[in-house]
C-alpha positions as CSV (number, residue, x, y, z in Angstrom):
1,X,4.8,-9.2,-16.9
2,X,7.5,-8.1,-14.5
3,X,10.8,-10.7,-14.9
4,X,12.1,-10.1,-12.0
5,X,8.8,-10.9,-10.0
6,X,8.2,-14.1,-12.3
7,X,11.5,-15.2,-11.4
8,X,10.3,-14.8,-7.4
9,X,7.3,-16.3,-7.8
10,X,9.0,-19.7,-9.4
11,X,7.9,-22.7,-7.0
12,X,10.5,-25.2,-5.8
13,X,13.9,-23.6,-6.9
14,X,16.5,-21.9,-4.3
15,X,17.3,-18.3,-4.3
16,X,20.7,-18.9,-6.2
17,X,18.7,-20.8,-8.7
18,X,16.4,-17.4,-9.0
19,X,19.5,-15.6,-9.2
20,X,21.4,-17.1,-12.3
21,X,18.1,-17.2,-14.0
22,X,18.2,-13.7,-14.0
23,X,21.0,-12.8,-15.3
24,X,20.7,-15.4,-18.1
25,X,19.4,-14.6,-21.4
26,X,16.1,-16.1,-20.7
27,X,13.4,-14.4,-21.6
28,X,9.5,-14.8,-19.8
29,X,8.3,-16.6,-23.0
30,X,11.5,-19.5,-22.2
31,X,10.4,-19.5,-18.5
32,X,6.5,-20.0,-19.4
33,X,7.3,-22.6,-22.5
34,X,10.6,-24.4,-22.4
35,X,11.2,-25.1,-18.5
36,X,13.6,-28.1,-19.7
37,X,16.0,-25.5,-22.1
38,X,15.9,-23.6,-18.5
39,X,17.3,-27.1,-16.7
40,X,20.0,-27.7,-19.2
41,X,21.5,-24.2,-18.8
42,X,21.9,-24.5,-15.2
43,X,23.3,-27.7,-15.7
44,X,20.5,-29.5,-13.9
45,X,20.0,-31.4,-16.7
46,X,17.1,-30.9,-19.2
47,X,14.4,-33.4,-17.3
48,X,14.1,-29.8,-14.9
49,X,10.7,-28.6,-14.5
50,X,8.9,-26.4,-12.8
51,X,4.8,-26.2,-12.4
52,X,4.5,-23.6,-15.1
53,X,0.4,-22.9,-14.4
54,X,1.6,-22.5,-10.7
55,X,4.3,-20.4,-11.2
56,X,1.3,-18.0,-13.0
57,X,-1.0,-18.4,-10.4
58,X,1.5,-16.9,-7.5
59,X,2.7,-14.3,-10.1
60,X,-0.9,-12.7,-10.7
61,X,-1.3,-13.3,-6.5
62,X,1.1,-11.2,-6.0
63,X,0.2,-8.8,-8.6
64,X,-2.8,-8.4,-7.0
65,X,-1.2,-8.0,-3.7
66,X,0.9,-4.9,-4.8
67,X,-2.5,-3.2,-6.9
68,X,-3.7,-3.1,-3.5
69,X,-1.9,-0.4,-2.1
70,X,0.9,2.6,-3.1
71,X,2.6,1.6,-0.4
72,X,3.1,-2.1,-1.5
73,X,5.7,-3.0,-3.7
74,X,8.6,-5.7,-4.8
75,X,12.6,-5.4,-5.2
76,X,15.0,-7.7,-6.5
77,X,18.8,-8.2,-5.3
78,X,20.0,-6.6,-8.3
79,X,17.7,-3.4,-8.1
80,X,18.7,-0.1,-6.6
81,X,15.8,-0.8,-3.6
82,X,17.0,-3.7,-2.2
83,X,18.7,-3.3,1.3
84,X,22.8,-2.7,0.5
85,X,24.0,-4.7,4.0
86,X,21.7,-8.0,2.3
87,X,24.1,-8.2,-0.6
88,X,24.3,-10.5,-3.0
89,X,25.2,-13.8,-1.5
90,X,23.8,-16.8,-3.1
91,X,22.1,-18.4,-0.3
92,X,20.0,-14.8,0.5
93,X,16.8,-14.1,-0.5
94,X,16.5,-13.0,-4.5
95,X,13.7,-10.3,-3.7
96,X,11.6,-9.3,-0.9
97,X,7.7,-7.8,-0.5
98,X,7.6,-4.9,1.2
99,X,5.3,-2.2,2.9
100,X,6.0,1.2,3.9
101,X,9.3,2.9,3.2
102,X,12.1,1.4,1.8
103,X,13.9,4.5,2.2
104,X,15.3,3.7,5.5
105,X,18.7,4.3,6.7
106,X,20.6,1.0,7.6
107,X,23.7,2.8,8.8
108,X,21.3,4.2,11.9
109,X,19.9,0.5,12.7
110,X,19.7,-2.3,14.7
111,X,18.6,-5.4,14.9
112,X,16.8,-6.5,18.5
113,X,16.1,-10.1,19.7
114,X,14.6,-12.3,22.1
115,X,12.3,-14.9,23.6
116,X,8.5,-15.0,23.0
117,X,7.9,-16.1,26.9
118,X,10.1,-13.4,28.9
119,X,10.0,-12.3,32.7
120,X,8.6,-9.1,33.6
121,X,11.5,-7.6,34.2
122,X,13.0,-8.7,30.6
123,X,9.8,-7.0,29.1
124,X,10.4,-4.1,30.8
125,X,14.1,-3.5,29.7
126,X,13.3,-4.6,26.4
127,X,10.3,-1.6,26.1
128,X,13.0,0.8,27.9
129,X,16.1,-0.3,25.5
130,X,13.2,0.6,22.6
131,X,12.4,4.0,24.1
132,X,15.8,4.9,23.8
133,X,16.6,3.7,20.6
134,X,13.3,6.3,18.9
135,X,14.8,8.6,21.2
136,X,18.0,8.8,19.8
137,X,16.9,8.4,16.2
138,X,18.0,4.5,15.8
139,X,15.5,2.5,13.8
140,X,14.5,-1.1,15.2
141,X,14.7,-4.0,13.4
142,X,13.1,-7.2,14.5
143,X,10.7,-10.1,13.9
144,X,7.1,-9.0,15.6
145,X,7.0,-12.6,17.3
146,X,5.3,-12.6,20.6
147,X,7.4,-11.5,23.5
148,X,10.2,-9.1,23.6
149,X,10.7,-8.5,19.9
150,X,7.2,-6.7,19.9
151,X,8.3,-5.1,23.0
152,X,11.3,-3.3,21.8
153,X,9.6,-2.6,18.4
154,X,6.7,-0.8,20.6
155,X,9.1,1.0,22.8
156,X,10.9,2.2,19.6
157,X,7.8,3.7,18.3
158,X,7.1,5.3,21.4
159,X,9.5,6.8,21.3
160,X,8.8,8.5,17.5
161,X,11.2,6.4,16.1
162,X,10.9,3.7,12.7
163,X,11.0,0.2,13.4
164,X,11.2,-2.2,10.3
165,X,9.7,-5.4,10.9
166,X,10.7,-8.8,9.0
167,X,7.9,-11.8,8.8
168,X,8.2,-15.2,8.3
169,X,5.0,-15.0,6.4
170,X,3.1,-13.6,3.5
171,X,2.8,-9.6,4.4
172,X,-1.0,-9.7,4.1
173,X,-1.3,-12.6,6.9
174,X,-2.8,-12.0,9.6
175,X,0.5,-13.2,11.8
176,X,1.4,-12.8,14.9
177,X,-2.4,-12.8,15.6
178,X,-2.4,-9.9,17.7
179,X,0.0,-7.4,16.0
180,X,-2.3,-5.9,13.2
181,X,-2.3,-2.4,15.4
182,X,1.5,-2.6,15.7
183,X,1.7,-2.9,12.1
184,X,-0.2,-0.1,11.3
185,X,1.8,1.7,13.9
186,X,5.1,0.5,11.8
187,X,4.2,2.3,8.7
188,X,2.5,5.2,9.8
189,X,5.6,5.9,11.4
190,X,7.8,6.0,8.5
191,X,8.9,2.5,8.8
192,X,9.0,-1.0,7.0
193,X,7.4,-4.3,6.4
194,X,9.6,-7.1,4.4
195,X,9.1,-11.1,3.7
196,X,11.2,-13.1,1.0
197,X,7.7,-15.3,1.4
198,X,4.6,-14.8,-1.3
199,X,1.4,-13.1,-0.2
200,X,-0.6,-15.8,1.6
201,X,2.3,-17.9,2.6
202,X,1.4,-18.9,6.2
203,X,3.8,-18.3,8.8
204,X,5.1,-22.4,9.0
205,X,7.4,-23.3,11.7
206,X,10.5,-23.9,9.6
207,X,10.0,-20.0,7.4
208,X,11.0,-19.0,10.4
209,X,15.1,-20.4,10.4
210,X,15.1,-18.7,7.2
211,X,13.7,-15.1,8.2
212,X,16.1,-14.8,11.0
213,X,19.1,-15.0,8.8
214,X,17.4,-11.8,7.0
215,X,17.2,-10.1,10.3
216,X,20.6,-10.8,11.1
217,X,22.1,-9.5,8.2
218,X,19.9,-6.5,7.7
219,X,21.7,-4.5,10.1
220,X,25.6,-4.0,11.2
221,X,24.9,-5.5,14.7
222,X,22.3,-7.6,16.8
223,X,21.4,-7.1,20.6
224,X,20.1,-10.2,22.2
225,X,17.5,-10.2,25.4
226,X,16.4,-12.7,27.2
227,X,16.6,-15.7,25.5
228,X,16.7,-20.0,26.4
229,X,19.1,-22.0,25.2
230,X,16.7,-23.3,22.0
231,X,15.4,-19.9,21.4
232,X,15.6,-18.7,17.7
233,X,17.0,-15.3,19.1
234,X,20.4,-17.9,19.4
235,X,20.2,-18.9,16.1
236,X,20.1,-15.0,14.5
237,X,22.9,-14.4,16.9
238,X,24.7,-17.3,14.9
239,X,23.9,-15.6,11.5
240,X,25.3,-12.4,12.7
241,X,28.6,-13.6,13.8
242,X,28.4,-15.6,10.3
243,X,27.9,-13.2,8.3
244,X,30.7,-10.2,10.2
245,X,28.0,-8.8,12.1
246,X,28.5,-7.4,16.0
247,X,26.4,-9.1,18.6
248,X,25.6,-7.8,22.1
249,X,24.0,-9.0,24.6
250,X,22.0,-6.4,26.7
251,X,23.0,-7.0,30.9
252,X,19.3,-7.6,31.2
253,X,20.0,-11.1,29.7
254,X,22.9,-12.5,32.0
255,X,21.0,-14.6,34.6
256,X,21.3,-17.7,35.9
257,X,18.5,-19.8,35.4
258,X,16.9,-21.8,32.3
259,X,15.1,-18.9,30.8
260,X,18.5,-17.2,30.2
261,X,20.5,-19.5,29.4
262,X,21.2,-18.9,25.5
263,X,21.8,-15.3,26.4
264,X,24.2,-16.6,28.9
265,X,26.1,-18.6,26.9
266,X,26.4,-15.5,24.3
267,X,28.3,-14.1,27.3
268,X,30.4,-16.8,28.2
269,X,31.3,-16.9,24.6
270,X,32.8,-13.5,24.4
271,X,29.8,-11.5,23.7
272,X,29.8,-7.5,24.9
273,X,27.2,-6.4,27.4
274,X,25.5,-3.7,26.9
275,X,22.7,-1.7,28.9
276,X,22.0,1.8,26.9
277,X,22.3,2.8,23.3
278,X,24.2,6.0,24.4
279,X,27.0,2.8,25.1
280,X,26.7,2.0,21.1
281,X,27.2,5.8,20.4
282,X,29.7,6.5,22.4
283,X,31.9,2.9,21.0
284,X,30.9,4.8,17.6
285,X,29.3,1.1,16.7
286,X,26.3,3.8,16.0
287,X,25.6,7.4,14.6
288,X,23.0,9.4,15.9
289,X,22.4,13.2,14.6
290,X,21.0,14.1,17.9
291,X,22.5,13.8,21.6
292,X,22.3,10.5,23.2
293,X,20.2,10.5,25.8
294,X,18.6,7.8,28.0
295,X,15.1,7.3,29.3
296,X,14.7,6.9,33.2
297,X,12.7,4.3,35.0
298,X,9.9,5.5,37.1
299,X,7.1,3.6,38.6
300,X,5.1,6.9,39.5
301,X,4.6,11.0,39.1
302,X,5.5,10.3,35.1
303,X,2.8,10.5,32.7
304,X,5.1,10.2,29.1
305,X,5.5,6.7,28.6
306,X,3.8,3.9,29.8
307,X,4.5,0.5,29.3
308,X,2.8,-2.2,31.0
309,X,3.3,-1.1,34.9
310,X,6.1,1.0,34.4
311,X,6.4,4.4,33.6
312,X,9.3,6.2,32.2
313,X,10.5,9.8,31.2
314,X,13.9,11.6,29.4
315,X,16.7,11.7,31.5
């Protein structure tokens, strides 16, 4: 039995909790046996418990879930494989499940956010800023919620680059409903599924809070779309800034209007606009192996790209 993956699979303790448990000198026979010898350590007092048989029963679940595949598998914050830029702070996840490639290259990376009910025009900037990104060799990070995060992640792999994708569910849920194909896209591509939630967990409202401070942190800076002032796209703007991150919000977003109004505000607040990656290269934010170059927007005699009604082509 894997300690580390116990430890993850423990019901009803927080993720610092996971951690100090793993760097005591518990071993799995204390966890399984003496849950109370495990609550005076911490200093939680000795009348700690957890549900020992359930603790078991999401273990062998997620046993299970990485004998399914090669490509499934499990890291822990203190393991060479988990993501560098997460660290080690207490209130971050103590391991993630993940699909694909962890071999991916943070430095080149960003993370891309907005609302689930855009305008047309905010879909189409969204694909185009995506395009650009593959183009250029920049890796996507974002959600795969309805809207413009699944557009940026599909313009990314358009344009043959990775996108890594973080759910706010169990990785063998069936959640967003309609982005099984863009998940297969994901890792065929070289890229990367990750939760900090078992296999199974449904995609609850309030896992959601907690996977955007993942996404925030995964990466050096965030881009905001489109995105109303109670969209969660604010609230992984707020875990960037939190945690020393940049945040940019891209021109597309600065409206007046409702449906723009927490991208707005990001604005007002002292945010940097931005409309092009090749903007992020040239500031250095960003390093690219290639030259930067942009896609161009074209509604006819183009036959590269296609995204909704739009067509596009290298500049």
């Amino acid at each position: 039995m894997d300690r580390g993956l116990f430890i993850f699979c423990i019901p009803g303790i927080s993720e610092y909790v996971k951690k100090v448990l793993f760097q005591s000198h518990f071993s799995l026979e204390d966890f399984e046996g003496r849950p109370g010898a495990v609550g005076q350590y911490l200093k939680i007092g000795k009348n700690f418990t957890y549900d020992v048989s359930r603790a078991e029963q999401c273990y062998h679940l997620a046993e299970n879930f990485l004998e399914r595949a090669d490509c499934h598998g499990f890291c822990h914050c203190f393991s060479s494989e988990y993501p560098f830029l997460l660290g080690d702070e207490r209130h971050l996840p103590f391991g993630l499940m993940f699909t694909g490639s962890l071999d991916q290259n943070w430095n080149h990376s960003l993370t891309a956010v907005g609302t689930r009910r855009p305008t047309g025009e905010s879909r189409q900037q969204a694909y185009r800023f995506g395009l650009e990104c593959g183009l250029n060799g920049v890796s996507v990070v974002s959600g795969l919620a309805y809207g413009l995060d699944q557009a940026v992640m599909q313009g990314c792999l358009d344009g043959g680059g990775r996108v890594i994708g973080v759910l706010g569910c169990g990785l063998d849920v069936d959640y967003p409903h309609n982005a099984g194909y863009l998940k297969q896209r994901i890792i065929s591509q070289g890229g990367l599924l990750i939760s900090q939630f078992l296999p199974s967990a449904c995609g609850m409202r309030y896992n959601f809070p907690i996977r955007n401070q993942v996404l925030a942190l995964l990466t050096r800076f965030t881009v905001v779309f489109q995105a109303g002032i109670h969209s969660g796209a604010l609230g992984t703007a707020g875990f960037a800034l939190d945690g020393g991150r940049d945040v940019y919000v891209h021109g597309s977003a600065r409206r007046s209007g409702r449906q723009f109004e927490g991208s707005s505000l990001l604005c007002d607040d002292g945010a940097s606009e931005i409309d092009t990656v090749a903007q992020l290269i040239e500031k250095d934010a960003i390093t690219v192996h290639r030259v930067p170059y942009s896609p161009e927007f074209e509604l006819q005699n183009c036959n590269r790209y296609r995204y909704c009604e739009a067509w596009y082509v290298k500049s």
